[in-house]
Structure formats: structure tokens, C-alpha cells
VEXLUM-235334 format. One record per residue: x negated, y, z of N, C-alpha, C in turn; residue number from 1. Coordinates in steps of 0.02 Angstrom, whole numbers, plus 50000, padded with zeros to 5 digits. Atoms other than C-alpha are relative to their C-alpha. Layout:
% residues N
   n_east   n_north    n_up   ca_east   ca_north   ca_up   c_east   c_north    c_up     i
        X         Y       Z         X          Y       Z        X         Y       Z   NUM
...
***
This chain:
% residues 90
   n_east   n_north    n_up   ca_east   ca_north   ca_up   c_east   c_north    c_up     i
    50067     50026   49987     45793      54752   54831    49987     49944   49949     1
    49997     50068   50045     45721      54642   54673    49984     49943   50048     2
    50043     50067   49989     45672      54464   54705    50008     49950   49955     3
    50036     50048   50051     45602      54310   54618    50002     49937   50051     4
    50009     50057   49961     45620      54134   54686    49937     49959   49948     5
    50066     50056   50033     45469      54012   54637    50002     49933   50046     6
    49988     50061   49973     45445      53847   54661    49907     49977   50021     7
    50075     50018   50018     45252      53774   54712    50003     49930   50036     8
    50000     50101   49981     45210      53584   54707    49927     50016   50029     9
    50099     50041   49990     45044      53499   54796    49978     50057   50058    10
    50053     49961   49959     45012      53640   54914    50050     49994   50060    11
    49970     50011   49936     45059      53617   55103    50046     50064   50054    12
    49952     49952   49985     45206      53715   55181    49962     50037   50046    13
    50041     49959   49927     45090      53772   55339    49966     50044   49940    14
    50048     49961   50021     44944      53843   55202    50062     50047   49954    15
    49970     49969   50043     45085      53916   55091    50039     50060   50064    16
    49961     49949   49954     45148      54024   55255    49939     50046   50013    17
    50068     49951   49982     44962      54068   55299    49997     50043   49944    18
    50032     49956   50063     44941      54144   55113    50071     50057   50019    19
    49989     49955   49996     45072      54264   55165    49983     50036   50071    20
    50033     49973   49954     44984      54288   55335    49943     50057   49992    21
    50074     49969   50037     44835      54339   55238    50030     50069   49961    22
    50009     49937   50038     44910      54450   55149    50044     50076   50015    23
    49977     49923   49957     44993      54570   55298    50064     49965   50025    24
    49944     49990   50006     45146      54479   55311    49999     49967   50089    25
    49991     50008   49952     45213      54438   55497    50061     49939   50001    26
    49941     50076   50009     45311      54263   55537    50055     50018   50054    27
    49947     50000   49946     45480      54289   55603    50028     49941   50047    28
    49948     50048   49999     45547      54128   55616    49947     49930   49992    29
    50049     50080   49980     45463      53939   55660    50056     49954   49946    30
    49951     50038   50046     45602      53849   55561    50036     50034   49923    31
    49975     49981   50078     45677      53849   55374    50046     50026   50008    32
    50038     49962   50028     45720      53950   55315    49938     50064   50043    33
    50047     49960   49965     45543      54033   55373    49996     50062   49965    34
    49993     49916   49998     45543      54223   55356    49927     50030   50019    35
    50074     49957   49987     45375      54313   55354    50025     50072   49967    36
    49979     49926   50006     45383      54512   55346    49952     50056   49975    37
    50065     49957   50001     45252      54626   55278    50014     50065   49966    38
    49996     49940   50006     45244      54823   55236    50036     49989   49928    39
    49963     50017   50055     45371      54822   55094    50048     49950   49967    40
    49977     50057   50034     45414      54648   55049    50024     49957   50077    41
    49973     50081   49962     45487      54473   55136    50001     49934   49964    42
    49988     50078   50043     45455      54310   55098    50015     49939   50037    43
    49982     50030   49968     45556      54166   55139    49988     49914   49963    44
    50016     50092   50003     45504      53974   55152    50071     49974   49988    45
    49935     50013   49987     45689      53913   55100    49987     49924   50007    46
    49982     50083   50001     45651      53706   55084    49927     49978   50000    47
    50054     50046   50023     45538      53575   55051    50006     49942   49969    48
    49972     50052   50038     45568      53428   54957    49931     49943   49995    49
    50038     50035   50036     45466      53281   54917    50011     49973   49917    50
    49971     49990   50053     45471      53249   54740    49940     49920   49971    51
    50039     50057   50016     45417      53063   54654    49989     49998   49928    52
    49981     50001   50073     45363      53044   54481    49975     49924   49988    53
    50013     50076   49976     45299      52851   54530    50017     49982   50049    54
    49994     50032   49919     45323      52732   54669    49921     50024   50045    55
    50050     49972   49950     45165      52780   54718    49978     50088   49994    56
    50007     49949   49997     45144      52953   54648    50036     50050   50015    57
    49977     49962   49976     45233      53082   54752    49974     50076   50015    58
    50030     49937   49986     45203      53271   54788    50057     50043   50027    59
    49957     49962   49964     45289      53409   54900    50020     50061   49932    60
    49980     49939   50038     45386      53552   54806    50021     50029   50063    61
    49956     49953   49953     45427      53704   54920    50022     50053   49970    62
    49968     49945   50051     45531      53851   54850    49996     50048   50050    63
    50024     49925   49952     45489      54021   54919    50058     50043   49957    64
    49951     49936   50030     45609      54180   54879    49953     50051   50023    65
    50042     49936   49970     45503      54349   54867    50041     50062   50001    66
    49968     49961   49998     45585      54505   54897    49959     50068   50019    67
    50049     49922   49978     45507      54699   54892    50045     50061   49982    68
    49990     49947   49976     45558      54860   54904    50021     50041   49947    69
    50002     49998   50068     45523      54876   54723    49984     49964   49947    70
    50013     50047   50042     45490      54805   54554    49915     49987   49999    71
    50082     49972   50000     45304      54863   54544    49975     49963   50070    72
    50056     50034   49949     45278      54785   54719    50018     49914   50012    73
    49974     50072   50001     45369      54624   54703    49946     49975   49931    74
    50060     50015   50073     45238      54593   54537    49936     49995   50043    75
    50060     49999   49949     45095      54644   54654    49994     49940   50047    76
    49993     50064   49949     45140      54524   54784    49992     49943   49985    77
    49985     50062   50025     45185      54382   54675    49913     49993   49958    78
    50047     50003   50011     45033      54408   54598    49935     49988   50052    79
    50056     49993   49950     44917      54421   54735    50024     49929   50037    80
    49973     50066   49975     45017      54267   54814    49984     49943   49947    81
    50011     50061   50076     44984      54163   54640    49917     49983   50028    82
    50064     49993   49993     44811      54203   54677    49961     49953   50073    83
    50015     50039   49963     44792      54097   54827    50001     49950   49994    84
    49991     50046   49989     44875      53965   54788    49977     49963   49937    85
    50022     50022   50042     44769      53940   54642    49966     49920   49996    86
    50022     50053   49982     44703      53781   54618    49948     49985   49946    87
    50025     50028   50065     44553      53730   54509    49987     49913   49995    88
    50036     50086   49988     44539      53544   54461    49924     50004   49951    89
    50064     49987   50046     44376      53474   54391    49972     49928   49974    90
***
């Protein structure tokens, strides 16, 4: 089964579980590592970290592991998962 671990700063561990809610997946598990399940794939919430690059400027990193069925749908996923957690500044 491929998989791909990623890392995503600034976005909140709850909305980063919903974006695989959204996109079919089912939550196994209330605690880390969190486990969501969807037709093909699994993706797991492994941590969270706070991460400082000032005394005052801080931001969350959480590292996700994706896992599918295949290569072609682990791309799809990760893609379609990028796609949420897009962010535009302005």
C-alpha cells in the first residue's frame, strides 16, 4: 500500500480531520494517532507540535501519513487534500 507523510503548519488539527471528513473519509479513533478511513485510502493524524520561530511568533505543525490502495489514488487524494487546505494570503 504506497504512502506519503506531509507535514502542514497554521492550519488547526480539528479542520485538518474535517478536510478528510469532506472528502468520504470516516474517523476511527478520537486520539493520536487519529485514523480516518475512506473508500481506498487512510489517513492518519500522527502528532502535533508547536513550532516557534520568535518569542512571540509561534505556529502548529501537524504531520499526517496518507496511505491508498494505489499510486494513482494516493496522488488523487493528496491532491484533493492540498486543495483544502489551501490558503490564500492577501
Amino acid at each position: 500500500m504506497p504512502e506519503q507523510l506531509l507535514e502542514f503548519r497554521g492550519i488547526n488539527r480539528k479542520h485538518l480531520e474535517m478536510y478528510f471528513t469532506e472528502l468520504g473519509g470516516k474517523q476511527m479513533s478520537d486520539s493520536l494517532p487519529n485514523v480516518l478511513v475512506g473508500k481506498g485510502w487512510r489517513g492518519e493524524i500522527l502528532d502535533e507540535q508547536e513550532l516557534s520561530f520568535t518569542n512571540t511568533f509561534k505556529v502548529n505543525a501537524v504531520r499526517i501519513r496518507f496511505y491508498a490502495e494505489d499510486e494513482c489514488l494516493l496522488k488523487e487524494l493528496i491532491k484533493n487534500y492540498r486543495y483544502k487546505t489551501t490558503r490564500i494570503g492577501g
